[in-house]
C-alpha positions, 0 to 999 in steps of 0.5 A, a space after each residue: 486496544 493500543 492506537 498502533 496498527 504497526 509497531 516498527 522498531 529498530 529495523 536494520 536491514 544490510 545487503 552484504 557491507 550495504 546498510 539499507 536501514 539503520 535502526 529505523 522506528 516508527 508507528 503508523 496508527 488506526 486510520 492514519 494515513 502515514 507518509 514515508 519521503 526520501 531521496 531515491 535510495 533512502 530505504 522507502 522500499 526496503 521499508 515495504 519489502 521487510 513490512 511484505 516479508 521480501 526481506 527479512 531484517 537482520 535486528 528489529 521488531 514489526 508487528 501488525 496488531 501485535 503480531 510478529 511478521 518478522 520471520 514468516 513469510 509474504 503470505 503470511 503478511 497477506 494473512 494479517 491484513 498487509 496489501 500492497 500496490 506498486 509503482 511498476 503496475 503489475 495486472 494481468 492487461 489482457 484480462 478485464 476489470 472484473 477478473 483482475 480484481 478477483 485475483 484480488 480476492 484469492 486468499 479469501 476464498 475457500 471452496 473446495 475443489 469438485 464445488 468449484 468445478 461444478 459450481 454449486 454450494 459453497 463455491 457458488 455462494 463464495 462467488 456471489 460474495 466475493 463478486 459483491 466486494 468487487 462491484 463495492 469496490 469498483 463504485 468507490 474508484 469509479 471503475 463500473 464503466 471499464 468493467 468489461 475492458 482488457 485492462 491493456 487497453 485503458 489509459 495509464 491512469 485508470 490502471 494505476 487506479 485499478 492496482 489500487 482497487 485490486 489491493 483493497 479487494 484484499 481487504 486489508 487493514 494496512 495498505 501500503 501505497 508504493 508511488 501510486 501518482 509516478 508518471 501521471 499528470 497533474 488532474 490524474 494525480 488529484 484524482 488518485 488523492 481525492 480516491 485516496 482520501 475517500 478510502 480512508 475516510 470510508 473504509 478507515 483503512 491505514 496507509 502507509 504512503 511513498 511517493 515523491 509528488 511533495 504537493 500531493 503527500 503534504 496534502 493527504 498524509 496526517 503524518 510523516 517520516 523521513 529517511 536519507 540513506 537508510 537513517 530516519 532524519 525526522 517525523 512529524 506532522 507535514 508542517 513541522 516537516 516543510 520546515 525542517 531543516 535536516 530535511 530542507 537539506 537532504 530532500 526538499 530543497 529551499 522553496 
């Protein structure tokens, strides 16, 4: 079995006379947390939105454990194991904890219509298991204590950690982490890197990670690339990437 989870090769993506990806090739491997950085229109988006079939490439390859996602669409990706967060959170606020993470599980449930209006066989014992995966979730963020709240009603933090809940009751095997620290303090954002961490060390479930919080990518990702303007300028490790210079001067800055 190849060390590749996802195989990304020469993606071009273009809006009209606009290239928002230019031969963009990449792997992210079994139980790698990878980071993607950039300035704000450098195509980390574009990147999600081809991976989660939104947009389809004009060139290119991307394969999920050798299967071509290119040309299907966006539940199909579900299908093959790619979830996603995003950085606008999309819950349902005025329902609770629990039923926002059952939506979770939709595509994984297979009763039939009359079992599920009576609720007996089948349907019964899908939703015992599927509630078990809930509640196992649930542990792992620390979310017990806010199961019965209309998630409106929780604080910032929490909801952004309930998007990332919901997406690992899909149970994928790429999770795609769409600035899952934007517009939280400094102590929410360690917590979501430690819950980040500990996903990946538990669950050994690769990521692909977006986000601009530098300290806090340099800190989790094994990993990363990084685009400007659609062009891939660098890969590596965070060390080998603090440092070059290509990147210092398109993103980074001087310290």
């Amino acid at each position: 079995m190849s060390d590749a989870l996802l195989e990304c090769r020469e993606i071009t993506l273009r809006f009209g006379g606009v290239t928002a990806l230019s031969d963009v090739t990449f792997e992210v491997r079994r139980r790698e947390l990878f980071a993607i950085i950039g300035p704000n229109g450098a195509g980390k988006t574009s990147i999600f939105n081809c991976l989660n079939a939104v947009y389809q490439p004009q060139r290119g390859i991307i394969r999920i454990d050798g299967v071509d996602i290119i040309g299907r669409k966006p539940p199909f990706t579900v299908a093959q194991g790619i979830a996603r967060t995003f950085q606008n959170i999309g819950l349902f606020l005025n329902l609770d904890v629990v039923a926002n993470l059952m939506l979770g599980r939709h595509h994984l449930m297979h009763g039939g219509f009359l079992s599920g209006m009576a609720f007996f066989g089948k349907a019964r014992s899908q939703e015992i298991l599927h509630r078990r995966r809930v509640e196992e979730v649930m542990e792992l963020l620390d979310l017990h204590q806010f199961r019965g709240s209309p998630v409106g009603l929780l604080p910032y933090g929490i909801q952004k950690r309930m998007e990332l809940a919901r997406a690992l009751c899909m149970e994928p095997k790429l999770l795609l982490l769409d600035e899952p620290v934007a517009g939280m303090n400094s102590s929410e954002t360690e917590d979501m890197a430690r819950y980040i961490l500990e996903i990946k060390r538990e669950l050994a479930i690769s990521m692909i990670l977006v986000e601009h919080d530098m300290h806090m990518v340099m800190d989790v990702a094994d990993r990363m690339m990084v685009l400007d303007f659609g062009q891939k300028i660098a890969e590596g490790l965070p060390a080998e990437v603090r440092s070059n210079q290509r990147v210092i001067d398109a993103y980074l800055g001087q310290p």
